[in-house]
C-alpha positions, 0 to 999 in steps of 0.5 A: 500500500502507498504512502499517503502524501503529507504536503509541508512536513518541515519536522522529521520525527512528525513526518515519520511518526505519520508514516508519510511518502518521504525520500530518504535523503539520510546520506547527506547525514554520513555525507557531511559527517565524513566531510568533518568541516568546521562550519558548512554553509548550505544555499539552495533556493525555497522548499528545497528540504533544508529545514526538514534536512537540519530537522532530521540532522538535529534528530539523528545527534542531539542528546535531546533524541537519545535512544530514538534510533527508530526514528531512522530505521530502514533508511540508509544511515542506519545500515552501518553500525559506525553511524548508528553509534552517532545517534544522540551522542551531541547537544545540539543547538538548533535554530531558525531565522526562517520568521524574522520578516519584520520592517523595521530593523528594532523589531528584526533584531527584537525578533532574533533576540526572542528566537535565542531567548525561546533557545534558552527556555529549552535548555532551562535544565541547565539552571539545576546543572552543577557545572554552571557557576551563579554568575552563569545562571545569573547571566542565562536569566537575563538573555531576553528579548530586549537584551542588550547588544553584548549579551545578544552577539554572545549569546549562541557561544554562551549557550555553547559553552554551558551545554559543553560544560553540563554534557562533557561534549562540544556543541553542533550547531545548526542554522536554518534560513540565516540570510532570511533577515538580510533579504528583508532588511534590504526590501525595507531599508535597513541592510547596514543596521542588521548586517552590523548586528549579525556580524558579531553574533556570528563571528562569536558563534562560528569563529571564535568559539571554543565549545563548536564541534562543528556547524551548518547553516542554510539559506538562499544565497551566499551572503558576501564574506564583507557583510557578515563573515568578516574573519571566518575563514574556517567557512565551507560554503556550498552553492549551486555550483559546488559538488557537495550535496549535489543530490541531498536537497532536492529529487533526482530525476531517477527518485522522481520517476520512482514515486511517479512509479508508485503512484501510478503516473509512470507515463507522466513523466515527460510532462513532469519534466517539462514542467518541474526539472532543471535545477542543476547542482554541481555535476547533478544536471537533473534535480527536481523541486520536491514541493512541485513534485509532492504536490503533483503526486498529491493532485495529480494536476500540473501547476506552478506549485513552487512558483506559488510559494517562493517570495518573488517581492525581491525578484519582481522588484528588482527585474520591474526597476531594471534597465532596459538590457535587463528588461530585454534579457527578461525578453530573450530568457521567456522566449526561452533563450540563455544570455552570458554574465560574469557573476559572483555567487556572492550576494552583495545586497547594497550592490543590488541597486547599482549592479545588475551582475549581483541580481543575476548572483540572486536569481540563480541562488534563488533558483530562477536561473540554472547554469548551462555552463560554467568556466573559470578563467585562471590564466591570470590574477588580474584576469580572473573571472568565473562565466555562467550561461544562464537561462531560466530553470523550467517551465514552471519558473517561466510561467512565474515570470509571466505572472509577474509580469502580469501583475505589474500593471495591476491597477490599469490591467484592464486597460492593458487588456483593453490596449493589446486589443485595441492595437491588433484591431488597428483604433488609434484613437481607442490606443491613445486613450488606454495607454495614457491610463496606463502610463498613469497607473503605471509610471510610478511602480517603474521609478527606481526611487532614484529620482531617474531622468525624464528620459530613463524613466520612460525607457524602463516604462517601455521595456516593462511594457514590451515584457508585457507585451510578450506575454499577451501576444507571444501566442500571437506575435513573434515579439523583438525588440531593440533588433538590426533592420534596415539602417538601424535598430528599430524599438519593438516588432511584431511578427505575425505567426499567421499570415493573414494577420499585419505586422507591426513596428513602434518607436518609442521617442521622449519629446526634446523640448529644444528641439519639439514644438509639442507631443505631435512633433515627436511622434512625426519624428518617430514615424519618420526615422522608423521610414528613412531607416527602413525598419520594415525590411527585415519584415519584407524579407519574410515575405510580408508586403508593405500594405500589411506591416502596421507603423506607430510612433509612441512619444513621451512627455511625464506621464502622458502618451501620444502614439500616431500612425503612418 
């Protein structure tokens, strides 16, 4: 008889007890343990299985779990007697900044100082040990959530070196979500205030203390060594491309197809590939989301599952507030194209604003980019770089993106709507009318806060709405943008794939008040170059005549929209 499917089981002993479907990922357990590193930092994208993984590592060590080696029977850790004697041997520490989600840095740092005081209240046994002395039972008593800073950057260690004391034995560590508060603090403003708070409470914890047998910790992304790390040069940091745990978090195809197996989708299986594979991590080229995949076996209907669940605030704002090349990128990734970057694997979160590398870093840890190939140039100091080509990890992940896409004009959607239709039938007048809407609607969610240019601005307005474009049209249209024609590269074009549908060109221009009288100038303008660069050329090499290729010059002044015809 199969398993029933439990959906969101972050707590091992829970998911065995209920006798749930679970993929034995126990290895990782023998995996990390032989490795014998000081401190590991794991990264993998949302509802990868870390938070059940650090559960299950908890459960297998901690003193806490002694003698519940049933917890682990049949599974493959428990095959050799050298990692049964393992099980509930160490006082563990463990932890999670998966909640600290707050807006403010007062009530971030309040949320994390609580977290440790709730730590203390599970080991309120330690206040009857006779190996702590009164001053250390006086000092346990005052952690709490409005403690001062040098008490909170010393609490972890201090905790470490009473456990130490009362079970004869160094601490393990483990720390969930840690990059959790640094996301947030960058979305809400106060990165420097947490990154300065954090860095000492870790360089306590994992650097300088003397009671750590050794530590993981887990997150999104590889928040750089500067910000938070400074001096820990005894951290194994495991990313997308590393080798490490390749197959520890996450399905393999070969787990996948085995539960499909089971359930009586066999068949499905090309179809579940489609959708949900593509996550690579170090030499494993086939991994699969296992929140997808569970709530497939579940329903047994596709859907972008693990899209649904994954916090796309920050991807959304950062690719809404892009430039034009990154908005074109976004243009050739949903088509299904790769693109090529020079990035680091650290995320630098203040270099977030100012440098597009460092949002393709944060897409790929956050699993919305794989890496189809990966070279490091190491011919010379200077010269050195590390090359990706990325595109978008699946299918699921692209419809995410034109999800997203979708929800950036929000308020004027209707209007938007109303607009592609208005341009297909070819009603100018009907044009003009939805796309200053927009533009009103929408102009603002495209300012960057960096007080952009008159003319910066309407260029990320377009290309956000070229994105949109694309995913109300692509069915329809062929859509390229910022393409060679002619003598030129024209703005926008769309190809029709039926041929008794027109084609069409537009050209985006900001009226120059030195040079143009008003709005209808500028539109001449623009009709005009779209003519004497011959834009159109590259539509008539394809075999579309003249008297179907539709031309439209769009001009800008602020917040208001003027398109023509020729």
């Amino acid at each position: 008889m199969t398993k029933i499917i439990g959906i969101g089981y972050q707590n091992f002993e829970q998911l065995v007890k209920n006798n749930v479907f679970y993929v034995d990922k126990t290895a990782f357990i023998r995996e990390w343990w032989d490795n014998q590193d000081l401190v590991t930092l794991i990264t993998r994208p949302r509802r990868f299985g870390k938070t059940l993984n650090m559960s299950m590592l908890e459960q297998f060590l901690s003193v806490q779990y002694r003698d519940r080696g049933d917890l682990f029977e049949g599974l493959s850790i428990w095959e050799e007697e050298e990692y049964r004697k393992l099980q509930g041997t160490f006082p563990v520490i463990a932890l999670s900044f998966a909640d600290v989600k707050e807006s403010r840095f007062a009530d971030a740092r309040k949320k994390i100082c609580q977290i440790i005081k709730e730590l203390y209240n599970q080991h309120d046994y330690l206040l009857d040990s006779e190996h702590l002395n009164p001053d250390e039972k006086e000092q346990f008593r005052n952690i709490s959530a409005e403690m001062e800073n040098y008490l909170a950057s010393g609490s972890l260690r201090a905790l470490s070196k009473y456990l130490t004391a009362h079970y004869g034995r160094k601490v393990i560590i483990l720390l969930d979500e840690y990059d959790t508060p640094m996301q947030e603090a960058y979305v809400h403003g106060y990165w420097q205030e947490i990154t300065d708070f954090i860095r000492g409470m870790f360089n306590s914890t994992f650097k300088t203390n003397p009671y750590l047998d050794r530590a993981v910790m887990t997150g999104i992304t590889r928040v750089s060594k500067e910000s938070i790390f400074s001096d820990l040069n005894n951290l194994t940091v495991v990313t997308a491309t590393s080798d490490l745990y390749a197959d520890s978090f996450g399905f393999t195809e070969a787990e996948v197809y085995a539960a499909l197996e089971e359930y009586g989708r066999g068949e499905q299986m090309p179809l579940v590939k489609k959708w949900y594979d593509g996550f690579v991590f170090g030499h494993q080229r086939e991994i699969y989301n296992p929140w997808s995949i569970l709530n497939y076996l579940k329903t047994g209907k596709i859907s972008a599952y693990w899209a649904n669940t994954s916090s796309n605030s920050l991807v959304g704002k950062l690719v809404r507030e892009g430039s034009k090349d990154m908005k074109q990128i976004m243009e050739g990734l949903i088509k299904g194209e790769s693109f090529h970057a020079q990035i680091d694997e650290q995320i630098v979160y203040d270099q977030l604003d100012t440098d597009e590398t460092a949002i393709w870093s944060l897409f790929l840890a956050s699993g919305y980019l794989k890496v189809l190939n990966y070279e490091q140039n190491l011919e010379e100091a200077e010269g050195w770089t590390e090359n990706y080509e990325l595109t978008l990890t699946n299918l699921e992940v692209n419809v995410t993106f034109r999800k997203l896409i979708r929800s950036w004009f929000g308020s004027a959607r209707s209007d938007y709507n109303d607009f592609t239709k208005a341009l297909l039938r070819g009603d100018l007048e009907e044009m003009n009318a939805y796309m200053n809407r927009i533009s009103e609607a929408v102009f603002s969610s495209f300012d960057t806060g960096k007080r952009p240019s008159e003319k910066t601005e309407p260029e990320r307005f377009y290309h956000g709405f070229v994105l949109g474009l694309l995913v109300e049209l692509g069915d329809q249209y062929v859509l390229t943008s910022n393409r060679e024609s002619g003598f030129g590269r024209y703005d926008v074009q769309l190809e029709p794939r039926k041929e008794t549908d027109d084609a069409v060109l537009l050209e985006f221009k900001v009226r120059d008040p030195g040079k143009e009288k008003s709005l209808e100038e500028t539109v001449q303008n623009a009709l005009a170059q779209i003519e004497s660069r011959d834009y159109a050329s590259g539509l008539r090499e394809k075999g579309i005549p003249d008297g179907r290729i539709r031309k439209y010059g769009f001009a800008f002044e602020g917040k208001t929209v003027r398109i023509g015809q020729a």
